[in-house]
VMD Tcl script that draws the C-alpha trace (Angstrom):
set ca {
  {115.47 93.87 51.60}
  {119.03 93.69 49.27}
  {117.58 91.45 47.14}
  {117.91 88.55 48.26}
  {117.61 88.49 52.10}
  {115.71 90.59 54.79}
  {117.17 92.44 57.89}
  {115.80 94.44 60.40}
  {116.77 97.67 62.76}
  {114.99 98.58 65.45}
  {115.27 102.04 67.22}
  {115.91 102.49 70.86}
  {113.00 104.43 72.66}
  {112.19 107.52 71.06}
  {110.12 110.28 70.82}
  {107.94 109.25 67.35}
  {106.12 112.57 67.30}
  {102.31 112.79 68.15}
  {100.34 109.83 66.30}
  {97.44 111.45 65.05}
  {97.76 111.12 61.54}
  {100.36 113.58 61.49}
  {103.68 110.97 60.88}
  {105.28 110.54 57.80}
  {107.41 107.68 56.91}
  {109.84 109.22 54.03}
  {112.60 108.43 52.15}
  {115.66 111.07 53.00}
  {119.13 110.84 51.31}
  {120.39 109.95 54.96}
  {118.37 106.81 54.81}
  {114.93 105.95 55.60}
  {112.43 107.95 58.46}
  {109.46 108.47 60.45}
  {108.60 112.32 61.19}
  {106.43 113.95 63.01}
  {104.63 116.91 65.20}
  {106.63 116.73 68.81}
  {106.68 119.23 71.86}
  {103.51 120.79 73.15}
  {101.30 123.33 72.08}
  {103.46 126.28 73.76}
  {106.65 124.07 72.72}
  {105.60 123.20 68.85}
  {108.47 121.32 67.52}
  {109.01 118.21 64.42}
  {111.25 115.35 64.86}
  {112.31 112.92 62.75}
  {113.96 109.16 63.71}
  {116.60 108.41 60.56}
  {118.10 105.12 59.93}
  {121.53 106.03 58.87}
  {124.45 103.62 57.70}
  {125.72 104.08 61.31}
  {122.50 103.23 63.04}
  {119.26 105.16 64.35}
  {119.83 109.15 64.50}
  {116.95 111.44 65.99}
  {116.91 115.28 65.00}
  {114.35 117.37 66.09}
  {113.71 121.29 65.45}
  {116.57 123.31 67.43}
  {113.47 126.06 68.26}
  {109.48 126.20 68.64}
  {107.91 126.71 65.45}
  {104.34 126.19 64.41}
  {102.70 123.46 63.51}
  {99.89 125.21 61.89}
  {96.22 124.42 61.35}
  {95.35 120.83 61.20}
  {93.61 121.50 57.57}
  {96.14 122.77 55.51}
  {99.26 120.75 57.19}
  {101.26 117.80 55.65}
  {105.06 116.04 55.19}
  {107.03 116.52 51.74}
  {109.52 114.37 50.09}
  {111.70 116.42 47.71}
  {113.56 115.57 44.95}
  {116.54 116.48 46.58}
  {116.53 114.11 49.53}
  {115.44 116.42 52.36}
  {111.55 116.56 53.90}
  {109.61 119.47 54.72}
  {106.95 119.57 56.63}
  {104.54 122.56 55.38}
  {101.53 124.18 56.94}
  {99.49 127.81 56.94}
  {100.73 129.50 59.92}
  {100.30 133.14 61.90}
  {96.58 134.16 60.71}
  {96.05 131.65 58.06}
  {97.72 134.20 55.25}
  {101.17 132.92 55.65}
  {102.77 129.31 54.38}
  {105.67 127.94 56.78}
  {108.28 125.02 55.61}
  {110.30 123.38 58.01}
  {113.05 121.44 56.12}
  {115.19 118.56 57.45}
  {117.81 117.58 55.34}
  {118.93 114.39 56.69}
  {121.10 115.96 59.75}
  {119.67 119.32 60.48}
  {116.60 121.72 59.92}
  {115.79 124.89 58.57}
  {112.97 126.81 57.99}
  {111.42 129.93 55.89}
  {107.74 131.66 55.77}
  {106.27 133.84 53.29}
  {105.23 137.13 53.34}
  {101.72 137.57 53.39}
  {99.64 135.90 50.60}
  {96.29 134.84 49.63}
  {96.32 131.30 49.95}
  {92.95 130.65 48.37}
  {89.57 129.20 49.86}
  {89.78 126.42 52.05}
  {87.47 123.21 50.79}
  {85.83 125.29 48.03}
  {84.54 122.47 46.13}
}
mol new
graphics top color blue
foreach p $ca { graphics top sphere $p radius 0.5 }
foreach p [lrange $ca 0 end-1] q [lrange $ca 1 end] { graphics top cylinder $p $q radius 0.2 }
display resetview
C-alpha cells in the first residue's frame, strides 16, 4: 500500500522454510521477508524469501548450522535492518545468532555461559 493504491508480488516457488511456527515475516532494509528453519536435521539450514526493488530474492545459510532447541529458539528484527535468528545450541550452555543482512548471512556463538533456568516461573 503507497497510500493510495494496493499492489501485489507474488514469489515463484520457493522453499518457505519448515511451517511449524518457526517463520518469521520481518521487515529487512532490503525490503520485506518471510524466514525460516530449512534443510534437514543432518542439513540444519535458515532461509529467507526478500522482496527487493528488483523482485523476489531467496538467500539461505551458505553452511549447516543449528537450529537449536525448540524452547529457547526465535527470529529478531534489529534496529539496523538485518534479522537474526537466535537459539541455545551445543549442550544447552551456548547462544548461537545467525544474521542475514538483507543479501548474505553470518553467524557467531558464545563461549560457554549460564543461560539461566528454563520456565522457572
Amino acid at each position: 500500500f503507497n497510500g493510495t493504491s494496493w499492489s501485489n508480488k507474488t514469489s515463484p516457488t520457493t522453499d518457505l522454510g519448515y511451517g511449524d511456527g518457526q517463520r518469521a515475516f520481518l521487515s529487512t532494509a532490503a525490503g520485506p521477508a518471510e524466514c525460516g528453519r530449512a534443510g534437514s536435521s543432518t542439513d540444519q539450514r535458515l532461509v529467507c524469501n526478500v522482496l527487493t526493488s528488483s523482485g523476489w530474492t531467496r538467500v539461505s545459510t551458505p553452511s549447516p548450522g543449528d537450529w537449536g532447541y525448540p524452547s529457547d529458539r526465535g527470529w529478531i528484527q534489529n534496529r539496523d535492518g538485518s534479522v537474526s535468528y537466535c537459539a541455545a545450541v551445543g549442550t544447552g550452555n551456548q547462544l548461537r545468532c545467525d544474521t542475514f543482512n538483507g543479501t548474505s548471512w553470518s553467524n557467531k556463538t558464545s563461549p560457554t555461559t549460564d543461560l539461566g533456568y528454563p520456565n522457572a516461573f
